[in-house]
N, C-alpha and C positions, 0 to 999 in steps of 0.2 A: 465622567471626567476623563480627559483625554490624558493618557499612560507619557510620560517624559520618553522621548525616543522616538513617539511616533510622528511621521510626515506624509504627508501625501506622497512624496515620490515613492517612500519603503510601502505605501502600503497600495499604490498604484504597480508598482512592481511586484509585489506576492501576488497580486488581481493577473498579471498580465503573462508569469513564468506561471501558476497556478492553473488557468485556465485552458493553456495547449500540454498539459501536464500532469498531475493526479489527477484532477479532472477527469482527464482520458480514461485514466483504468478505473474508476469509477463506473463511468457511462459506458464503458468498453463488458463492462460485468455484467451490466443490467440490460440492456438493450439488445441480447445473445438469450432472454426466454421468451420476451413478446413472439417471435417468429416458429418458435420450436415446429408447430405442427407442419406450419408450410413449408420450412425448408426439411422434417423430414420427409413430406411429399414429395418435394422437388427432385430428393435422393432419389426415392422411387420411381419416379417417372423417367430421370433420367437414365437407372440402368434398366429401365422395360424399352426405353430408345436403342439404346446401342447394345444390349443382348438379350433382347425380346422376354426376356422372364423379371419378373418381379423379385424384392430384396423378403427374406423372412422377416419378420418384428424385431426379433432380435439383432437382426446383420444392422436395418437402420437403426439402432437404438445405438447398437457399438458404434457406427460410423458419424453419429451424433454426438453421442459423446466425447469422439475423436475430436470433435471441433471445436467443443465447448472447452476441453483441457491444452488442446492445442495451444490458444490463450498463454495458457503456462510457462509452456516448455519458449513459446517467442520471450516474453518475459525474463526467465530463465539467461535465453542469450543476450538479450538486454543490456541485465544485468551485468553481464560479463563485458560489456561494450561501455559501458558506462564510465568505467575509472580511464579507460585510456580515451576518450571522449571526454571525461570532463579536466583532464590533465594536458592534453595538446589544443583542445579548442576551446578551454575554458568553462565556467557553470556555464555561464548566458547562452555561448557559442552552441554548447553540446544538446541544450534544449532547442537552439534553431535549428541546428542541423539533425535533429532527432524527427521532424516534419514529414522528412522524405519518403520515412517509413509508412504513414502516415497515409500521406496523398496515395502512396502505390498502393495501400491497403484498399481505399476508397476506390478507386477505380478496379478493382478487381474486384469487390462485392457489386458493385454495381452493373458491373459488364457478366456475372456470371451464370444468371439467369438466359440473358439473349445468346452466351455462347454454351449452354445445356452441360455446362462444367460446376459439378459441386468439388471438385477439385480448387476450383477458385477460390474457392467460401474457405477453404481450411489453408491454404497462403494468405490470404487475407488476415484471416483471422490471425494466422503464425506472425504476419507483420505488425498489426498491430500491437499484436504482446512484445515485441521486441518493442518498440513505441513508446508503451507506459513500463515496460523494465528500466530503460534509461533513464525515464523522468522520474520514475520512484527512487529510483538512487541521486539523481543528480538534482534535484529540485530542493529535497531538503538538505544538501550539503551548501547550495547555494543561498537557500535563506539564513542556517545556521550559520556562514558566515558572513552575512551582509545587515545581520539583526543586532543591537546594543544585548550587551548582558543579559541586561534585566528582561528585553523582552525575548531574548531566544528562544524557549520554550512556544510562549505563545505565536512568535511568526514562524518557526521551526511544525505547530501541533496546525497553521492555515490549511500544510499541505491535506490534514486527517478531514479538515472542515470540505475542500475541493474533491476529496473525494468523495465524501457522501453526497455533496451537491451533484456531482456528476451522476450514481449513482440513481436519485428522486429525480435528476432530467432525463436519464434513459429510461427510465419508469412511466416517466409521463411521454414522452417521447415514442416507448413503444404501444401507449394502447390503440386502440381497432379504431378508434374516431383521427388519428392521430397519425401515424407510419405504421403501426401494427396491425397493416390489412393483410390481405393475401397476394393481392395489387401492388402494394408498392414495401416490401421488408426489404428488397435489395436496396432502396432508398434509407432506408433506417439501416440499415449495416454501414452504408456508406458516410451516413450525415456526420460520422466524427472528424469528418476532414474541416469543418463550418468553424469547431473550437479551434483547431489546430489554426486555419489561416486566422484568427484575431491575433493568435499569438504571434505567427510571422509575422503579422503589420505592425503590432505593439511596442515586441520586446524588445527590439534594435534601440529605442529612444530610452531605455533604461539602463544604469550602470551594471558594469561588472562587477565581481565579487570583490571588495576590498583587499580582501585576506590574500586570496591569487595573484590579484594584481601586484602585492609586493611580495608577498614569500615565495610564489612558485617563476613569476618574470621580474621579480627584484626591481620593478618600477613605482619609485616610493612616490612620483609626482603623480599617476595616476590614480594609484591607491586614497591620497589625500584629495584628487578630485571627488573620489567615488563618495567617501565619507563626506564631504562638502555637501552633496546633490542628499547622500541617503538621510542626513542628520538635517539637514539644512541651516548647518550654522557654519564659520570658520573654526570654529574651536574645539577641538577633538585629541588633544595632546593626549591623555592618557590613555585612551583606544587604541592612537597610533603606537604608543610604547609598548603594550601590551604588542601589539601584532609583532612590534622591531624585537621582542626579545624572544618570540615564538619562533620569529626569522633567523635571529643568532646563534639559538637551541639548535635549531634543525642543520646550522654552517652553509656548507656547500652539498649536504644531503639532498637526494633526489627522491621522488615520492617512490615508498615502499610497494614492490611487486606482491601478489598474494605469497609467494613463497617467505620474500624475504617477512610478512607481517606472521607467517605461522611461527617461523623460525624465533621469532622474538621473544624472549621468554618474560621479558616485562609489560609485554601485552597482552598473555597469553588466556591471563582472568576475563580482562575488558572483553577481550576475542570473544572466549566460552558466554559469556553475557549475552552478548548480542547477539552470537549464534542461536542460543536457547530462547531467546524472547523475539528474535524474528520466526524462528520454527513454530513456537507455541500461538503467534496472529494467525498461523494458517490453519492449524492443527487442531484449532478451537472447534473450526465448522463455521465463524460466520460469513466467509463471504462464497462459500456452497448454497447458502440459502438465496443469495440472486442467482445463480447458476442453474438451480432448481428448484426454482418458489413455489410452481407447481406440483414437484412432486410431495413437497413440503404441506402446503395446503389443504390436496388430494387428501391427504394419511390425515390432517386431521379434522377434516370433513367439511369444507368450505364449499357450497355450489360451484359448480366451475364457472359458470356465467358470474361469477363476483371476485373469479381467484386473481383478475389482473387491477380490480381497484384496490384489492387488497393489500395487494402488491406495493403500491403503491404507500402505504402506511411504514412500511419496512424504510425506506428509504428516506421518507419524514422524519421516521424514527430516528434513523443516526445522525442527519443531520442536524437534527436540534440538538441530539446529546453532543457532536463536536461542536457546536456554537456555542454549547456552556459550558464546554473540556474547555473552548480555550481562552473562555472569559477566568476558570480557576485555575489554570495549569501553574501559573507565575506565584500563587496565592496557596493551594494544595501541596505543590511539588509533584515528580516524577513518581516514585516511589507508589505513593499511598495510589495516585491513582489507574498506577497499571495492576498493582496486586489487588487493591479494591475492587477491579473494572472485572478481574478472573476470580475474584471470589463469588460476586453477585454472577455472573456465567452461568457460575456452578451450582447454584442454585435456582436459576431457573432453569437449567437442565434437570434439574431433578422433578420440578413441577410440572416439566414438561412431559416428561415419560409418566407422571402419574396421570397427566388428565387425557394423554394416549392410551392407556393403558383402561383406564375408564370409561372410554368413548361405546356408549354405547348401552351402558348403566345406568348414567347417571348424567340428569340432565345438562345441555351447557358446556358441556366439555369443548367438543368442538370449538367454543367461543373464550373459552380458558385457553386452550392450546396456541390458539392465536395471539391471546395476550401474554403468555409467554413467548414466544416468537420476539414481539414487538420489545418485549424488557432485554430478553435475551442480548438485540443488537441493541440497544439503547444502552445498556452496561459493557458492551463493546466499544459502542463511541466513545463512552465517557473517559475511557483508559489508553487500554492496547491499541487501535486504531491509530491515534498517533502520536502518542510515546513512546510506542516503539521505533518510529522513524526518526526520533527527535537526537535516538541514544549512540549510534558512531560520531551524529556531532560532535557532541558532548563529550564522549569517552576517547576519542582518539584525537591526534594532531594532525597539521594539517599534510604532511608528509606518510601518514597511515591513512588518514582519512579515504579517499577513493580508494583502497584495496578493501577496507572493511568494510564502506557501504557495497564493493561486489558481493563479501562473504555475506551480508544481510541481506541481499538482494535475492542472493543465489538460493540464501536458506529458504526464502518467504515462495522465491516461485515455485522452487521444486516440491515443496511440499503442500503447497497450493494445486499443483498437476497431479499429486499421488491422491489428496482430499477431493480434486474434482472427480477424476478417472473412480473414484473409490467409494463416492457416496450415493448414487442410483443403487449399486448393490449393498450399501450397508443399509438404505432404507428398506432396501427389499427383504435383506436376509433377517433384519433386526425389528424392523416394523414399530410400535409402539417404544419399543428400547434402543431406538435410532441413535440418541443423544448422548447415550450412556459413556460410548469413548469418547465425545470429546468433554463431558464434563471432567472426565476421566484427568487430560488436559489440562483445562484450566486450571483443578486442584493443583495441581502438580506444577504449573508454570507461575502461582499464587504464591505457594512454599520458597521456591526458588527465588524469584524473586525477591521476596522479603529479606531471604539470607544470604543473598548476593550482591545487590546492587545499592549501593550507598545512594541519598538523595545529590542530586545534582542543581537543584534549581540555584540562580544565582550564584553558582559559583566560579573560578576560573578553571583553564583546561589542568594545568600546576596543583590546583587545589583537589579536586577529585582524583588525578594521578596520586597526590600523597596518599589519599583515602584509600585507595587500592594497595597502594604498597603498606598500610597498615593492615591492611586485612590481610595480606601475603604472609605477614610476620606472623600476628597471631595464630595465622594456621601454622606455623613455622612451631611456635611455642608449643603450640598444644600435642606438639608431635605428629603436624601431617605435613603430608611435603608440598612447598609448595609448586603451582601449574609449571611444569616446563621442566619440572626435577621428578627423578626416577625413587620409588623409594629403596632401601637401600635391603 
């Protein structure tokens, strides 16, 4: 039964900003281990060209790993690009002009083999993370406010579905029958320029963000077109009041700089929220596992001639779990299923390091380890994946909004670069107890959560802002101070 709210334009448009978009860092994760051998060949060969001696195991493993995290750190600045892009050119705008990066990426992996520069391969790579840093923040600020009430959640949780899909297409994309030859990986490095232009032909014929359109350029005629096209009706008075009284709140205020959001002390809760539950999607460990599926596999004893169809399951995996996040996200709530999503984590990390730890005993393990893997990220989908992205919507306005999705932005990449750069050696030094910190993690961002973040589903921005300022109080009462106060 088709949900009240939904139109083909809204949902033509989360297809068409989704696809040159999460998407990307999806397919940008997964399609960076099909090649691992050859381009750390490539390394080799090229500094035996230009200073006659060969790299040790170890030098290309670091300079490997340099590119796989690099990722990151683009990401990282992205993010940082992100609010003041989607503030002067708008959501729509900041996702077309986000492209550029894009294409430049795309022609530097592709030209980087014929010019014997693996230098190329790690600006590429650094472009691209800038790429899907901006569309990670800017995508779901855009749905979030171009979505009715009731479905925000669910078109706000498409972006967690675009990711994983991108993800099972860089999967299937890199195997050996496929672009994941020896022949053609600088093809596969390059092919995410393919989503990208659908999205530059697409996204021009879909509206801009409602909300923008009249709180941040005060153009209540366009805004009322935009709702017209997304709704497909004339009738929309109380959305639009709603938006006119978010516009009144806010006066002649200009959207808040990361300073002036630190400085706030009545967002200072919201703030510490989303900083802690974009930290903890990274910190978990699951999207280390596309970054090193192999060495994931390897440890737990998968033939290698089978580690890339395998692979391939991983990515199945979350994809079906965010296709059923985001048929219950409107029905569950927020809440239950981020802390649910890290409870189950943490438990199959714990099944995980036993059937590690038993490989070799006892038969089967090997094939246990894997299907922990596969739960592991499938209780990832179901959750944190993407309610975590769902939550500056939600928790902030629209005059905070782009500084906070920098600060979640900035949390998720940075500590996504310390987890990449970090986890070869925690496999290595930790072995069968690989998993152990980050169930560590999820326990801990499961607790938190429960006793931090009020349910938001269906509610307004007014209505949750109360919620938090009750909870301000009762820590008040109880005799702790509240965020932003010293105690005394």
């Amino acid at each position: 039964m088709k949900q009240e709210g939904w139109t083909r334009t809204l949902a033509l448009t989360v297809c068409s900003a989704a696809i040159g978009g999460t998407f990307q860092y999806g397919y940008n994760i997964s399609i960076i281990n099909a090649p691992t051998t050859y381009v750390q060949k490539f390394i080799n060969e090229t500094c035996m060209e230009r200073w006659g001696t060969a790299l040790e195991s170890s030098q290309v493993t670091l300079i490997w790993t340099f590119i796989v995290s690099i990722y990151s750190l683009g990401g990282l600045l992205g993010s940082l690009l992100a609010g003041p892009m989607a503030i002067k050119c708008g959501r729509k705008g900041a996702l077309l002009l986000n492209n550029c990066f894009l294409f430049l990426s795309a022609v530097l992996a592709l030209s980087s083999r014929a010019a014997g520069s693996f230098e190329m391969i790690i600006l590429a790579r650094l472009l691209v993370g800038v790429n899907a840093g901006v569309s990670m923040n800017v995508q779901p600020m855009y749905f979030g406010e171009s979505a009715p009430k009731n479905l925000r959640g669910a078109v706000a949780f498409s972006s967690a579905v675009f990711t994983a899909f991108g993800i099972l297409m860089g999967q299937i994309t890199g195997l050996t029958e496929v672009l994941g030859s020896e022949s053609l990986w600088p093809y596969l490095l390059a092919s995410n320029a393919l989503p990208g232009l659908v999205q530059l032909v697409t996204l021009p014929w879909f509206p801009e963000s409602p909300r923008y359109l009249l709180i941040d350029r005060g153009d209540r005629e366009a805004c009322g077109q935009a709702l017209k096209r997304l709704r497909a009706c004339s009738i929309f008075t109380a959305e639009m009041e709603e938006i006119l009284q978010e516009r009144a709140g806010a006066g002649e205020a200009r959207a808040k700089t990361l300073w002036e959001l630190f400085s706030d002390q009545s967002l200072r809760r919201q703030l510490y929220t989303v900083m802690a539950a974009s930290s903890a999607m990274m910190l978990c460990g699951n999207d280390s596992i596309y970054f090193y599926a192999s060495y994931i596999f390897q440890e737990a004893g998968i033939p290698t001639d089978k580690i890339q169809y395998v692979t391939i399951g991983t990515g199945a995996c979350e994809f079906s779990s965010a296709m059923a996040c985001n048929l219950l996200i409107e029905r569950v709530g927020r809440r239950l299923l981020l802390a649910g999503g890290y409870l189950l984590m943490a438990c199959w990390a714990v099944v995980f390091t036993v059937a590690l730890s038993l490989e070799g005993k006892v038969a089967g393990m090997p094939y246990l380890s894997m299907v922990c893997v596969f739960a592991y990220i499938l209780s990832f989908g179901m959750g944190p994946a993407g309610v975590t992205g769902i939550l500056p919507a939600e928790l902030f306005d629209q005059m905070a909004r782009p500084a906070a999705y920098m600060v979640a932005g900035s949390m998720m990449w940075l500590n996504l670069f310390l987890v990449g750069m970090a986890f070869p050696f925690i496999v290595n030094g930790l072995g069968q107890f690989c998993f152990i910190p980050f169930c560590g993690v999820c326990v801990t961002a499961c607790v938190f959560i429960s006793f931090t973040l009020p349910e938001t589903k269906g509610r307004t921005l007014a209505e949750i802002t109360e919620e938090f300022e009750k909870r301000n109080k009762k820590g008040t009462a109880n005799g702790l101070p509240k965020y932003g106060q010293q105690s005394q």
